[in-house]
C-alpha positions in Angstrom: 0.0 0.0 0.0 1.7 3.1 -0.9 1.3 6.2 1.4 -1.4 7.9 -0.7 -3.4 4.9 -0.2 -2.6 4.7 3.4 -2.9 8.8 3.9 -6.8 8.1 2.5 -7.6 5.4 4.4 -6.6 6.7 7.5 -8.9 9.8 7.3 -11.5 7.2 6.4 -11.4 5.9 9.6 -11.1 9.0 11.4 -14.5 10.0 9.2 -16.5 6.9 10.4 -15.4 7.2 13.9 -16.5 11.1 14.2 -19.9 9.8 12.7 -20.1 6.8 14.8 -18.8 8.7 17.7 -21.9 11.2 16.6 -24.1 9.1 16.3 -23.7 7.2 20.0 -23.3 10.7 21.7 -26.9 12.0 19.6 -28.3 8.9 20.9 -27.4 9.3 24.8 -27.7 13.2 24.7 -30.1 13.9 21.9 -31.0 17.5 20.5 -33.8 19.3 23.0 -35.8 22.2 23.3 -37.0 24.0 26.3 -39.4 26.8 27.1 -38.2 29.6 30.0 -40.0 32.7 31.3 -37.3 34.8 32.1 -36.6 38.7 33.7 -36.8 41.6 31.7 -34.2 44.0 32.3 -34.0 47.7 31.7 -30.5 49.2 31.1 -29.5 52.5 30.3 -31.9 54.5 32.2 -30.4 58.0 33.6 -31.1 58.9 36.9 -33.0 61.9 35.6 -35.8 59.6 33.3 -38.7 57.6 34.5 -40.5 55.2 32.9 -44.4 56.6 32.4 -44.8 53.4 30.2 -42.9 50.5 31.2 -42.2 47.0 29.0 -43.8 43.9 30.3 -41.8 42.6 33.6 -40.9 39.0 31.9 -39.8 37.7 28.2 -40.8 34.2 27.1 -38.0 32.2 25.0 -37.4 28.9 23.3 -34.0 27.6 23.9 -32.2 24.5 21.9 -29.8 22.1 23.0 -28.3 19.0 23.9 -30.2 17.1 26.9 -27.3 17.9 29.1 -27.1 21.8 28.2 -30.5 22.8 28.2 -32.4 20.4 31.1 -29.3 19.3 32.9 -27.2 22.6 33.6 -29.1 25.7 32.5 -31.1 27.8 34.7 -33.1 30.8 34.1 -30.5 33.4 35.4 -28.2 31.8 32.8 -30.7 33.9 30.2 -30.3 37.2 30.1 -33.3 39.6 28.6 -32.7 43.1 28.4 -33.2 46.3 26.5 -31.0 49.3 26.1 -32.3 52.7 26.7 -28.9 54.4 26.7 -28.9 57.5 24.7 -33.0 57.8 23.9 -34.8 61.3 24.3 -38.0 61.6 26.3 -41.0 60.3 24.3 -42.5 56.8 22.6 -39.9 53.9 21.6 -39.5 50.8 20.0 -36.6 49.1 22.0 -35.5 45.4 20.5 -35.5 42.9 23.4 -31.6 40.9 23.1 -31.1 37.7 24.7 -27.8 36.2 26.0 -27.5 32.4 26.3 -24.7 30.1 27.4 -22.6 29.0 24.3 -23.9 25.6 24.4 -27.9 26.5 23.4 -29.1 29.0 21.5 -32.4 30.3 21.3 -34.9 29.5 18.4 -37.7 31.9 19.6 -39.4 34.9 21.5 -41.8 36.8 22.8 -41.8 39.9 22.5 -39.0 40.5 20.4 -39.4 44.5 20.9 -41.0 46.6 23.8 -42.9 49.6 23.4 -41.8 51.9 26.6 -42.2 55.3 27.1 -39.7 57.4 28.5 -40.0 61.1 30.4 -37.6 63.2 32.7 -38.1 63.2 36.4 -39.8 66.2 38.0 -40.0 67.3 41.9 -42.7 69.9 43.2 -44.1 70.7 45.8 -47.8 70.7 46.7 -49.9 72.4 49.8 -51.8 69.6 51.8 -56.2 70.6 51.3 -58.6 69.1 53.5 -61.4 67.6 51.6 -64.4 67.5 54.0 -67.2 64.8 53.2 -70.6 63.6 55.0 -72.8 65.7 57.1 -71.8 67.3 60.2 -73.6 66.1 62.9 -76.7 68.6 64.4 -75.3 71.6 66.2 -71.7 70.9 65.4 -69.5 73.6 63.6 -65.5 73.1 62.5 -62.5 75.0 63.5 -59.5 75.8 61.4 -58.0 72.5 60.0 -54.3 71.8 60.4 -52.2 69.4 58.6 -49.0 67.8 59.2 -47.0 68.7 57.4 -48.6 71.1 55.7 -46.8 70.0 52.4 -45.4 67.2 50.5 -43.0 67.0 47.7 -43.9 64.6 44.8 -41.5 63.3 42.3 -42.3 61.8 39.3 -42.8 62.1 35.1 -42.8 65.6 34.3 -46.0 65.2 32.3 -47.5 63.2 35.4 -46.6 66.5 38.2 -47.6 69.0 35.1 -51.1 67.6 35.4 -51.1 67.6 39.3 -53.5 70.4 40.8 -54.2 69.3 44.3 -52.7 67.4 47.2 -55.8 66.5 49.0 -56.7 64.0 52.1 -60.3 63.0 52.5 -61.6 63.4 56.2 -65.8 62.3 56.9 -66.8 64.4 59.2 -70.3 62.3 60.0 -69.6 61.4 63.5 -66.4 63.0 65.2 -65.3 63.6 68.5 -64.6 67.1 70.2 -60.9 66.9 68.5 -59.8 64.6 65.7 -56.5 63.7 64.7 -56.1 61.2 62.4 -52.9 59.7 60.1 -54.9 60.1 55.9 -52.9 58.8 52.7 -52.6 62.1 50.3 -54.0 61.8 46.8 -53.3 63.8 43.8 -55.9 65.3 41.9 -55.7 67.3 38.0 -57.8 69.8 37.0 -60.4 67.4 36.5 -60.3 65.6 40.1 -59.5 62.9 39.0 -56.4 60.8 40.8 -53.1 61.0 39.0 -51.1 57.9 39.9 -47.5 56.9 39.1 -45.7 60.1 41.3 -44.3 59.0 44.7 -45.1 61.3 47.2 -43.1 61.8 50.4 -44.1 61.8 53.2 -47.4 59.6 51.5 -49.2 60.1 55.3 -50.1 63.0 57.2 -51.4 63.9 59.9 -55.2 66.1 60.0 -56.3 67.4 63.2 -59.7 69.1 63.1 -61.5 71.0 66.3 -65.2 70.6 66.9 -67.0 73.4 67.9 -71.3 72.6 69.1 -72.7 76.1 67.1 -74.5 78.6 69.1 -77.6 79.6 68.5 -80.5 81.8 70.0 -84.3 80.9 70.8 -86.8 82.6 72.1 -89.2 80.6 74.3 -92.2 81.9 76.9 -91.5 82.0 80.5 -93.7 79.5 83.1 -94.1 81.5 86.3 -93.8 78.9 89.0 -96.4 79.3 92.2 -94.9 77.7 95.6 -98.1 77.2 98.0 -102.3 78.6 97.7 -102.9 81.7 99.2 -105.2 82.0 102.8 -108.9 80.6 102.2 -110.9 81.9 100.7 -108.4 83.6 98.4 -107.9 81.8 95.2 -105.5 82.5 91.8 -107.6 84.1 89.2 -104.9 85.3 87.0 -101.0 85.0 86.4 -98.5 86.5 84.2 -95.1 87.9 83.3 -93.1 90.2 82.6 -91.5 89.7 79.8 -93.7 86.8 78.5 -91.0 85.8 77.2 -87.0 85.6 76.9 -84.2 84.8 74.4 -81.9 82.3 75.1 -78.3 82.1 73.3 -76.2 78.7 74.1 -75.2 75.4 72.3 -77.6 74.2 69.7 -77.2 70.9 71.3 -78.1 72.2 74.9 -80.9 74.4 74.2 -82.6 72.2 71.1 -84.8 70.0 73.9 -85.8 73.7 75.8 -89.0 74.8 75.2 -89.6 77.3 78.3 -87.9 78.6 81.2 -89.4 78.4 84.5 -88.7 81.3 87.0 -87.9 81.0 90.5 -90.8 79.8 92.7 -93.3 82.8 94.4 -94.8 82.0 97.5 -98.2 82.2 97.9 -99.0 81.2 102.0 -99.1 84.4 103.0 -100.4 86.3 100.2 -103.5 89.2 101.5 -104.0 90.2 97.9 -102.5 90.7 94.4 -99.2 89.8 94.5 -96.5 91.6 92.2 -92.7 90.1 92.5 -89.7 90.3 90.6 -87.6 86.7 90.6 -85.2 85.0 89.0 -85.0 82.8 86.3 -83.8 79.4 86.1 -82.0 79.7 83.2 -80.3 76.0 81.7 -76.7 75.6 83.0 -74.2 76.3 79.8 -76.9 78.9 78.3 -77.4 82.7 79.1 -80.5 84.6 78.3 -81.6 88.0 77.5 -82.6 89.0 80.7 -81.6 87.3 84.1 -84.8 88.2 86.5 -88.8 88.7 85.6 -91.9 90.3 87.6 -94.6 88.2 88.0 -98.2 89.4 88.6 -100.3 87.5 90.3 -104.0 88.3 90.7 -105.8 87.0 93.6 -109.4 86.3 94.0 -111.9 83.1 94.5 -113.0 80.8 91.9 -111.6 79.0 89.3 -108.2 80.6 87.2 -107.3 81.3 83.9 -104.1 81.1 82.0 -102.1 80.2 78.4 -99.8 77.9 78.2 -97.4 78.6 75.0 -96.0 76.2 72.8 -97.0 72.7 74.6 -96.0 70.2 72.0 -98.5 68.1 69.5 -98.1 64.3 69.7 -99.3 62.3 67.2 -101.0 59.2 68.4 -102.8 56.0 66.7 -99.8 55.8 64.0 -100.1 52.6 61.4 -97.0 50.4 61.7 -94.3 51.8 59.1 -95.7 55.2 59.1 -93.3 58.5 60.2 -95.0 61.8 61.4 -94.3 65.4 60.8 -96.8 68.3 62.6 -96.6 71.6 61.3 -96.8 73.6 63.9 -95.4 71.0 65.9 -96.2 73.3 69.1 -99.5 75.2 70.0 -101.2 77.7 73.1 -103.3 76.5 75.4 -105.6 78.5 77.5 -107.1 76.6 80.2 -109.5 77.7 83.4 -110.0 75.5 86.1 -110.0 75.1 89.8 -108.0 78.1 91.1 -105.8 75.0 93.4 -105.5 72.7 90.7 -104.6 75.3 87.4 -101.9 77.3 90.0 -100.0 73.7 90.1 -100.5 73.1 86.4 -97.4 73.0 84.3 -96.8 72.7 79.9 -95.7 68.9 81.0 -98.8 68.2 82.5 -100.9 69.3 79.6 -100.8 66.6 76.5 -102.0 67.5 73.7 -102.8 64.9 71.0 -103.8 64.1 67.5 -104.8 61.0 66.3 -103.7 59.5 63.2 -106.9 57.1 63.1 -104.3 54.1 61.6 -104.3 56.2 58.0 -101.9 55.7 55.4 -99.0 58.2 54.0 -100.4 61.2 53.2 -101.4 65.0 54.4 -104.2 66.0 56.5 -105.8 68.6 58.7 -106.5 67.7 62.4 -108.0 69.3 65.1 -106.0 68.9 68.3 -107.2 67.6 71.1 -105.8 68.4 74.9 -105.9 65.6 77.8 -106.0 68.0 81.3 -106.6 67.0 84.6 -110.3 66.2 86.2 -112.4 69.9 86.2 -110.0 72.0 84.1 -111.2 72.5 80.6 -109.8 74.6 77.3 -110.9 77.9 76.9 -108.6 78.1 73.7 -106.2 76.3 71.1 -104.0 78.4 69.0 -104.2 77.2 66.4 -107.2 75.3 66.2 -106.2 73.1 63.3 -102.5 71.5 62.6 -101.2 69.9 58.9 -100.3 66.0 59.8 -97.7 64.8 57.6 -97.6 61.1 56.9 -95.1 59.2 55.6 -93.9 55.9 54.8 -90.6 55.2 56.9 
């Protein structure tokens, strides 16, 4: 053989070796594929940009292989997904998504291959902290001053984001709070359009509200009730009693004063009256209250018989209600002039005088009733002012 012959022969056998060698090695470790989810990453970005639009957080890819490289030694950090914002202006951009792999796979697909993102420049302001007040104050209640802390915040973010942002605003309902609240709110950001611009980070994101509750005061004029200590010597009897003024203004707390309907004065004795009795006494004004004038006179006429006076604005209660039903009077108060035994009218007060309407069991609705007043045994009504009230029915 001469050493042509050999030279071929030789790489003949190294050729069918290789393929044999191939061959076994395919057949122990074949060719794979494998599907990853891996992490998108975002290089390039300046300190000064923001992302308003961001890409999608993950990329899915195909990789191919042996058995041994793809299953057997390759994990997901191995992959590497990431786009390049290095150098980009603010504004819209289509950024191609490039994959690393180890050298022994290679990827055969995917998805996305490019990102839409949106760039911007980073912005600081900052913004006043505004109370917004919501539900109903309870009756009688007014608000002082509110005070936030701290009474701003700064808020960084896109620049077209903070451009937009009008108000700093925490929301505070006000339906049922104590004498002083202070409470910890999350600030939201509003445009000119209140609605909530999100994305910016605000610092701090909580502040403190403190708000003061204040009961309103307000001033109501109600009659005076002359009160009568004792009956006069026999056979003197009360004919006739009265004030002066009939009646007085009262300023205090809305709260306080809404249940008052008169003020009593202090008590004139009577045990040792010889006639007509005319006395100036106090009145007992309601503790936290103060009134337009502190002392009245109160006449008293003396005589036998029966006695004759007006009780003002004894309130109307509504009786023989159908289940369901809520009632409104208008008035809700009326007079009352009475005349009875002279013993029995002198101890008389408006809370021992009812007077009542009946519903009769009717249905929602409006109607005119005639009062009627439940008095002691021998006192009767001389008068009702007004006669008639409006009963206002309605469905609850």
């Amino acid at each position: 053989m001469n050493p042509r012959e050999r030279l071929l022969y030789i790489l003949l056998s190294l050729g069918v070796a290789t393929v044999a060698w191939y061959y076994v090695a395919t057949a122990q470790n074949p060719l794979v594929e494998r599907a990853l989810t891996v992490d998108l990453h975002v290089r390039g970005l300046s300190p000064n940009e923001v992302l308003v639009q961001a890409p999608p957080p993950t990329v899915r890819v195909r990789l191919s292989g042996s058995r041994t490289a793809v299953f057997g030694q390759l994990s997901p950090a191995q992959v590497d997904a990431s786009i390049d914002l290095a150098g980009q202006r603010p504004g819209e951009h289509r950024v191609q998504v490039v994959l690393t792999t180890p050298p022994e796979v290679r990827a055969v697909a995917q998805t996305p291959e490019e990102v839409l993102v949106v760039l911007d420049t980073v912005a600081t302001r900052r913004f006043p902290v505004e109370i917004s007040l919501i539900g109903n104050l309870p009756q009688g209640v007014n608000l002082g001053p509110p005070r936030v802390t701290p009474a701003f915040v700064t808020v960084t973010g896109a620049a077209t984001q903070i451009d937009e942002i009008r108000h700093a605003i925490v929301t505070v309902d006000t339906s049922n709070l104590p004498q002083q609240a202070a409470t910890s709110l999350q600030v939201r950001l509003l445009d000119a359009n209140d609605q909530e611009v999100r994305g910016p980070t605000i610092d701090p994101p909580i502040v403190t509200a403190q708000l003061t509750v204040k009961e309103s005061v307000i001033a109501k004029v109600v009659p005076v009730v002359p009160a009568i200590a004792g009956a006069p010597p026999a056979p003197l009897a009360v004919t006739a009693i009265s004030t002066d003024p009939a009646t007085v203004t009262l300023q205090g707390p809305s709260l306080l004063l809404q249940g008052v309907t008169a003020v009593s004065t202090a008590p004139v004795d009577l045990r040792a009256a010889k006639g007509d009795l005319r006395q100036q006494v106090p009145l007992q004004i309601p503790s936290g209250a103060s009134a337009s004038v502190s002392r009245v006179t109160v006449s008293v006429k003396l005589g036998g018989g029966s006695l004759s006076t007006i009780f003002r604005s004894v309130p109307v209660q509504v009786v023989g209600l159908r289940r369901g039903v809520r009632p409104r009077v208008v008035p809700s108060s009326i007079d009352v002039q009475v005349e009875g035994p002279t013993n029995v009218v002198a101890r008389l007060t408006p809370a021992s005088i009812r007077i009542v309407v009946d519903a009769g069991g009717r249905g929602a609705g409006r109607y005119q009733v005639t009062p009627q007043a439940q008095l002691p045994q021998g006192v009767r009504v001389l008068n009702l002012r007004p006669t008639q009230v409006l009963v206002i029915l309605t469905a609850s």
